[in-house]
C-alpha positions in Angstrom: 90.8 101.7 77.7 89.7 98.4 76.2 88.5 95.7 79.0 87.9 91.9 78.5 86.1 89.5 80.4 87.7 86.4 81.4 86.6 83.0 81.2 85.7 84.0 84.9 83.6 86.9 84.6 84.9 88.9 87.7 88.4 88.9 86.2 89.2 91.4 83.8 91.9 92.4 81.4 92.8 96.2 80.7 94.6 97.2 77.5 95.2 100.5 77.8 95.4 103.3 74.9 98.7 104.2 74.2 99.8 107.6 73.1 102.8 107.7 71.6 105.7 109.4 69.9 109.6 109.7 68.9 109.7 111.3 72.6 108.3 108.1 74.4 104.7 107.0 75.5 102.0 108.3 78.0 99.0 106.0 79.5 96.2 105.8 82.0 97.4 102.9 84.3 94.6 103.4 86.4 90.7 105.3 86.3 87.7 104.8 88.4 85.3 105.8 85.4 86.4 102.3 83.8 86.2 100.4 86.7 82.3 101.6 87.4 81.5 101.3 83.7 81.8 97.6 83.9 79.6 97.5 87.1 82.1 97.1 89.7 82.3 99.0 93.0 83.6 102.1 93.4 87.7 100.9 94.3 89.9 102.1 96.9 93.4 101.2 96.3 95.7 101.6 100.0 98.8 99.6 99.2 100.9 99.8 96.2 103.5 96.9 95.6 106.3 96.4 93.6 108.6 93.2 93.2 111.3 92.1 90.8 111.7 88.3 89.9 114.4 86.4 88.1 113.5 83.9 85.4 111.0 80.7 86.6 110.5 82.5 90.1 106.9 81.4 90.5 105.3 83.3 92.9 102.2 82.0 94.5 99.2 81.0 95.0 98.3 83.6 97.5 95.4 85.6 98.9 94.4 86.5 102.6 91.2 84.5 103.7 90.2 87.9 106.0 90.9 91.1 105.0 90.6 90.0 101.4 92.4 91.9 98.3 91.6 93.0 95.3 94.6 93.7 93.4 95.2 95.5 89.7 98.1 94.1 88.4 100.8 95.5 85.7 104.6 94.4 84.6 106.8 97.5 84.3 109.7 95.5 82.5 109.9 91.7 81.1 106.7 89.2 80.9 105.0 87.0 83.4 102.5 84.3 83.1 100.0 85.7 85.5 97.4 83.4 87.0 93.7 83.7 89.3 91.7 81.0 90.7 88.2 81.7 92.4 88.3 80.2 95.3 84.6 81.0 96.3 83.4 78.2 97.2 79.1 79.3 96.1 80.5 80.4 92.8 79.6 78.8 89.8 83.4 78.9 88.6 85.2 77.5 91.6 88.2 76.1 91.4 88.5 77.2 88.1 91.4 79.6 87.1 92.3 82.0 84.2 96.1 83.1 83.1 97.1 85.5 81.2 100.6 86.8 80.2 101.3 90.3 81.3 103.9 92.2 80.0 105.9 95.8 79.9 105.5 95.5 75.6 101.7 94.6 75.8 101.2 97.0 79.3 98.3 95.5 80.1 96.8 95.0 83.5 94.5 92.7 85.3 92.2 92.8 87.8 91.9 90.1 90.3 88.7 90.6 92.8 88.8 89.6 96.7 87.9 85.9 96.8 90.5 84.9 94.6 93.9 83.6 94.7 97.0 85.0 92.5 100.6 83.9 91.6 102.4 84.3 88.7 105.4 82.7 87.0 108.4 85.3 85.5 108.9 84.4 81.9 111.7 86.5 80.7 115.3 87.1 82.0 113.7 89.0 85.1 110.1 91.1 85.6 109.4 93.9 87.5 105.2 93.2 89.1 103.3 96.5 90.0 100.3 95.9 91.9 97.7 97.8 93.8 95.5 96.3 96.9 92.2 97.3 97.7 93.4 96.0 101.1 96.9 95.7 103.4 98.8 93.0 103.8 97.9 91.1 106.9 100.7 88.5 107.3 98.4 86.6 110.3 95.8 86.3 107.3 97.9 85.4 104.5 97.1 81.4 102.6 99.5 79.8 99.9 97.4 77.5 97.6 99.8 74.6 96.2 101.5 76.1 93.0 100.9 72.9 90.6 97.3 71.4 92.8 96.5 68.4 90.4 92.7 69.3 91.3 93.4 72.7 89.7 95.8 71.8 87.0 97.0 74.9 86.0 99.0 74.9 82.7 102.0 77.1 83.8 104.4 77.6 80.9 107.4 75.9 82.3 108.1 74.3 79.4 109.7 71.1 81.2 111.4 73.0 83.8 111.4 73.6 87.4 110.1 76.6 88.9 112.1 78.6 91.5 109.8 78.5 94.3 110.2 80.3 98.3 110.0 78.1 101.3 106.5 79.5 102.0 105.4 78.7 98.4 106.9 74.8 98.7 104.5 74.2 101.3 101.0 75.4 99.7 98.6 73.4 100.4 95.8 71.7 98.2 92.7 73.2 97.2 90.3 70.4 98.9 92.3 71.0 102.3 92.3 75.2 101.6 90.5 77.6 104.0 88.4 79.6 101.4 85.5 81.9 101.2 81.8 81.3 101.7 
C-alpha cells in the first residue's frame, strides 16, 4: 500500500495495490502493519459506518469534542470531495484543512486522526462513504463546524451551486466560536 502525507502531516492518503483480472479485483482495505510503519499507534477500529448521498449532499463539518474519532475513510461507488480540518488548537496547522477526492475508481482511503473535523461533499450522481471509528458515536458529544466558515475558506467544488445541506449541518457554527481541543 502506498501512503502520502498531507499538507497536514497527521492526515494521510492510502492507495492501495490492486490485484486484478478479467474475473474482478481483490485489495487490502485495511492493515495494522501500515498504519505502525508510518509511526502511528497501534488502531482499534469499534464502529463501522456506511452512508449513501445524492449529488451536492455536503455532509459536515463534524467531530465529537469527547470521545474523539479517528476514522479511515473509503467510497465504495461514485466520488466525494472529502475534507479535514485540525482543529487542535496547540497545533502548528490549526485551522488549516486538506481535501482530497475519494472515489470507488481511485479506491483510495484517508485517514483522519482524533482532533480533527470531517465532511465531505458527494460529487457524482450519488456516493456510497465507508468509514471506520476508532471510537462510537456519542450523539451528547457530537459538534458541527460551519460548512463554508470564511475563517477557514475551504474551496469545496460546487462549482457555483448550492450544496444540499441537513438541518444540523445549516446551523454549524464558526471556527472562532467552536469548542475544540487543547
Amino acid at each position: 500500500m502506498q501512503v502520502e502525507r498531507l499538507a497536514i502531516p497527521e492526515v494521510l492518503l492510502f492507495t492501495p495495490k490492486v490485484f486484478g483480472d478479467a474475473r474482478g479485483f481483490f485489495f487490502e482495505s485495511f492493515n495494522e502493519r501500515d498504519f505502525r510503519a508510518q509511526g502511528l499507534p497501534e488502531v482499534c477500529f469499534v464502529q463501522d459506518n456506511h452512508s449513501k448521498s445524492a449529488r451536492l449532499v455536503l455532509r459536515g463539518l463534524h467531530y465529537q469534542i469527547r470521545q474523539a474519532q479517528g476514522k479511515l475513510v473509503r467510497v465504495i461507488a461514485g466520488e466525494v470531495f472529502d475534507v479535514a480540518v485540525d482543529i487542535r488548537r496547540a497545533s502548528s496547522t490549526f485551522g488549516q484543512w486538506v481535501g482530497v477526492r475519494l472515489s470507488a475508481e481511485n479506491r483510495q482511503q484517508l485517514w483522519i486522526p482524533p482532533g480533527f473535523a470531517h465532511g465531505f461533499l458527494c460529487l457524482s450522481e450519488y456516493a456510497e462513504f465507508l468509514y471506520k471509528t476508532t471510537d462510537y458515536y456519542a450523539p451528547a458529544e457530537e459538534r458541527c463546524l460551519l460548512w463554508n466558515d470564511p475563517d477557514l475558506a475551504i474551496d469545496w467544488p460546487l462549482k457555483g451551486e448550492a450544496p444540499r445541506l441537513s438541518g444540523k449541518d445549516e446551523q454549524g457554527i464558526p471556527l472562532r466560536s467552536a469548542e475544540v481541543f487543547a
